[in-house]
C-alpha positions in Angstrom: 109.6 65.5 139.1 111.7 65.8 135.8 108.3 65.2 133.8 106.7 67.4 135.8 109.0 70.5 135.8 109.3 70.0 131.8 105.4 69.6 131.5 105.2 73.3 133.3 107.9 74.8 130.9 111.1 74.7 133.0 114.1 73.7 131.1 117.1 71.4 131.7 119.7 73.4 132.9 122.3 71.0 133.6 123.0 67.5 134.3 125.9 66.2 136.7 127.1 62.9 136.2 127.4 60.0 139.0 127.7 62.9 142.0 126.0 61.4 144.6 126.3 58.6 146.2 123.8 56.3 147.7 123.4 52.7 149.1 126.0 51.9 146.9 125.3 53.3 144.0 126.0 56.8 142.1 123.4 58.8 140.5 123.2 62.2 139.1 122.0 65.9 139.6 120.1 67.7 137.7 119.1 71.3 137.7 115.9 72.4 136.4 115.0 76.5 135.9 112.5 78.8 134.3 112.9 82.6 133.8 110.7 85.0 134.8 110.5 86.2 131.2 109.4 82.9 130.0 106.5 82.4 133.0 105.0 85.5 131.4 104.8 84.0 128.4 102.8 81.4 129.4 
């Protein structure tokens, strides 16, 4: 998905560290974005 979003211009918004918590083990968040301006662009 990360790839993916990048690959179609959204940008790294921001990265939580070790938030969620699954089958023992913590793993992070992140958010992924792309403004309206910048689809334009394209």
């Amino acid at each position: 998905m990360m790839a993916l979003g990048e690959r179609i211009g959204m940008k790294l918004e921001g990265q939580i560290r070790a938030v969620r918590y699954w089958q023992g083990e913590f793993y992070d968040s992140v958010k992924y974005g792309i403004l309206r301006s910048e689809m334009e662009q394209m």
